[in-house]
N, C-alpha and C positions, 0 to 999 in steps of 0.2 A: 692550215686548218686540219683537225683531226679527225680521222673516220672513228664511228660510234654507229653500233648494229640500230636497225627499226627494232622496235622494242615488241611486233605482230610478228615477221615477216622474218626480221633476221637479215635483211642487207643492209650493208653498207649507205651508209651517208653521210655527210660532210657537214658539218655544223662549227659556229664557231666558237674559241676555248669558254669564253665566259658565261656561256651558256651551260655547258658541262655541271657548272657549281649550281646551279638554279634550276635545271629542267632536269628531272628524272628517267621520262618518258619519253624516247624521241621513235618519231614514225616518217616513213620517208614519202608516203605520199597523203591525201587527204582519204583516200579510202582505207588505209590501215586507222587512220586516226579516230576514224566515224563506224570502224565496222564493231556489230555486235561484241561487247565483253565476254570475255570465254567464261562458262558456268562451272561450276566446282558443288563435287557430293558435300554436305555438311552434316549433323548431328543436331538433333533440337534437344536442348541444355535441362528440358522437364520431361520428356519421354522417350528421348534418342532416337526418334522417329527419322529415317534419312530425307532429305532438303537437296531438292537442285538450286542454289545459289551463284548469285551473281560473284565475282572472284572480290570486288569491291566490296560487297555485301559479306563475304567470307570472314574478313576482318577482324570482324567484330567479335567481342568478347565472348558474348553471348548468343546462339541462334535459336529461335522460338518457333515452332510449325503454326502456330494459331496465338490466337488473343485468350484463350482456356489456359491451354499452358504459361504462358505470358505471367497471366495471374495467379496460377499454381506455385509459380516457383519460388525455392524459400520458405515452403510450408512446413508445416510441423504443429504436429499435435501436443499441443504442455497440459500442465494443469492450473486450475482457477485459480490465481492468488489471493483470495481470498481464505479466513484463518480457518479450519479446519473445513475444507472445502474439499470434494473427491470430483469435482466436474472436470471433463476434460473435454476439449474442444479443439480445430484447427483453426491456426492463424498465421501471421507471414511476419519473419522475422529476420532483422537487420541489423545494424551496429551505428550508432551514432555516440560521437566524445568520446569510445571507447566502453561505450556500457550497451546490452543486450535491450531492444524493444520490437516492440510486439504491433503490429495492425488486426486489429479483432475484424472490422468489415474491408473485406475486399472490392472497395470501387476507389476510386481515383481521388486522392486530396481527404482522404481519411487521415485521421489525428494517429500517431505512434503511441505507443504508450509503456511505460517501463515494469507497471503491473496489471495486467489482463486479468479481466474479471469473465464470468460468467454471463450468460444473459439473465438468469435468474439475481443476482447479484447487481447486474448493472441497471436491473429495473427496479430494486429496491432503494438504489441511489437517488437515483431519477425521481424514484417517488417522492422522497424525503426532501430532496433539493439536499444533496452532499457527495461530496468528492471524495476518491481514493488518494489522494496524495497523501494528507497526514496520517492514515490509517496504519500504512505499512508499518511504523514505527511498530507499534502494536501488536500487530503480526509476526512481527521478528521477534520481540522479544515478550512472549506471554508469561516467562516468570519474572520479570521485573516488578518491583516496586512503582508504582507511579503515585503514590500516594493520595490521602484520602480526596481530594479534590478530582482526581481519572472519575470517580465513580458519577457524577454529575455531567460528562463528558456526554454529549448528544453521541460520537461517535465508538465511545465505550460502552454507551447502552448498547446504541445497534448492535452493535457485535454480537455481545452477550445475549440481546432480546433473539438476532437471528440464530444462535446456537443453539437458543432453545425451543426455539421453532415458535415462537410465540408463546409458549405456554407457561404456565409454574412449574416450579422444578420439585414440587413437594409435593402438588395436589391434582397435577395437571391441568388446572383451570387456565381455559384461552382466555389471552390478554392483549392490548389491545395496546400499541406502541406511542399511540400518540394520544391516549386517555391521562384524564388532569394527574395532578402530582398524588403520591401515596399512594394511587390503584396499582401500583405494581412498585415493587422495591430491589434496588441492586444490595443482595447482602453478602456476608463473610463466610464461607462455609467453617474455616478457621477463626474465631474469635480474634481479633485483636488483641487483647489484650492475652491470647495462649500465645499471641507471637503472627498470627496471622497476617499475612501480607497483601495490597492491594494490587491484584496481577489477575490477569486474566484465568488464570489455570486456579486462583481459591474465591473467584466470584460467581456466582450465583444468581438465577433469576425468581421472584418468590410475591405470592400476592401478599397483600396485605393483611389478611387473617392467618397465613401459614409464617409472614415477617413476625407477628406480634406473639403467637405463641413461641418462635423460636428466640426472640428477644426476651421473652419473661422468664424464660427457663434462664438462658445467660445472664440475665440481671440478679437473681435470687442466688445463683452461683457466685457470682460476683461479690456481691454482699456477704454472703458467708466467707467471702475470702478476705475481706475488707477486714470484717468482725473477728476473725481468728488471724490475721495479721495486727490490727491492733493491740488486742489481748496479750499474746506474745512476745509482743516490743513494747508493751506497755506505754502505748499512745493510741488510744483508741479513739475513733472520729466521735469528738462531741457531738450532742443532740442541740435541737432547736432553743430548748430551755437553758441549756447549759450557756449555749452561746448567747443567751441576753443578758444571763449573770454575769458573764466576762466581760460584756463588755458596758454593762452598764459599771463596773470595777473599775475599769479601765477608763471611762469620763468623769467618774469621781476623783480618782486620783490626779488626772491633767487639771480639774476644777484646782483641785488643791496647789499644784506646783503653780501653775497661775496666779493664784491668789500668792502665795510667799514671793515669786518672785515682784510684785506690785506692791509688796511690803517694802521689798528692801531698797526699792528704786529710793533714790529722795524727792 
């Protein structure tokens, strides 16, 4: 049988081989075995604060002096993901699947989350009953195209109504986010038809006495453009009169081809 030192003490003792493979720790009598673990200085991993620890305790990846730091660590202050948002806040952050998230409240069995909002922000959700997950889309990419259907978007308005802080963007008149339809209008600051695009960076919040005067001016524009496009390619949009003569022209002549063909049948 082989000698193998007490693992406390340092003497000798006599153990047998196949133990060697499976016991780590050998002690040669029962009070090396049972006496107090030697203690070892350690470092607390959120303040560096020095620690008397246990050697077993030592271990560990991590040493914490308190439940404060505990919860500190991994903090970092970001900013609001929210679209043009300057709030900035602390919260604890981690890595999961390989992508960055965030815990906004520090207690135990809180939800992660990949975009951290505001408190101001996250009570406007709450209020409305709406979620950040499909917003981000939006956020990323403000000069995209989303086409004319974005503008009817509950979460396209918000955006736009929070940018504007509630108010008109022409008159300043507060408005009121969940007043019936037409008290408040998402418009183009870019016409559509000059090319204007449906993105958040050329939309616009506007009551509806500031939408209608700015629509009457682009419709009279509009028209003049119609009427001197026409003129010049010489096709110009018939009038209401016109289009009864056409087409009452046009049921005269079908009467006719009608009638000849019911001639020639036998």
């Amino acid at each position: 049988m082989p000698n193998v030192k007490c693992s406390e003490c340092g003497k000798l003792v006599y153990r047998k081989l196949y133990l060697l493979k499976r016991v780590k720790r050998f002690c040669c009598s029962r009070k090396c075995r049972y006496q107090v673990p030697k203690r070892v200085e350690v470092r607390c991993a959120t303040c560096g604060k020095a620690e008397i620890r246990f050697t077993s305790h030592a271990k560990a990846r991590r040493i914490f002096c308190s439940h404060e730091c505990l919860s500190r660590f991994n903090r970092s202050v970001i900013r609001c993901g929210w679209f043009e948002c300057s709030n900035e806040f602390e919260c604890h952050t981690s890595k999961h699947h390989g992508h960055t998230v965030y815990k906004r409240d520090f207690v135990q069995g809180a939800d992660y989350t990949r975009f951290p909002l505001c408190s101001h922000h996250r009570d406007l959700l709450k209020r409305y009953g709406m979620r950040a997950n499909g917003l981000h889309r939006i956020w990323n990419a403000p000069d995209k195209d989303w086409g004319s259907r974005a503008i009817n978007a509950k979460g396209t308005r918000l955006v736009l109504f929070d940018r504007a802080d509630g108010k008109c963007q022409a008159c300043g008149k507060r408005l009121e986010f969940t007043a019936p339809s037409k008290t408040w209008i998402v418009d183009h600051i870019i016409p559509v038809y000059r090319g204007g695009k449906t993105c958040l960076n050329n939309l616009q919040v506007l009551c509806k006495r500031c939408d209608d005067a700015k629509t009457g001016k682009e419709k009279s524009e509009i028209s003049k453009l119609r009427h001197h496009f026409g003129v010049t390619n010489g096709h110009r949009w018939l009038t209401h009169p016109e289009k009864d003569l056409l087409i009452a022209s046009l049921e005269k002549e079908r009467n006719e081809l009608l009638a000849r063909i019911a001639s020639l049948t036998p």
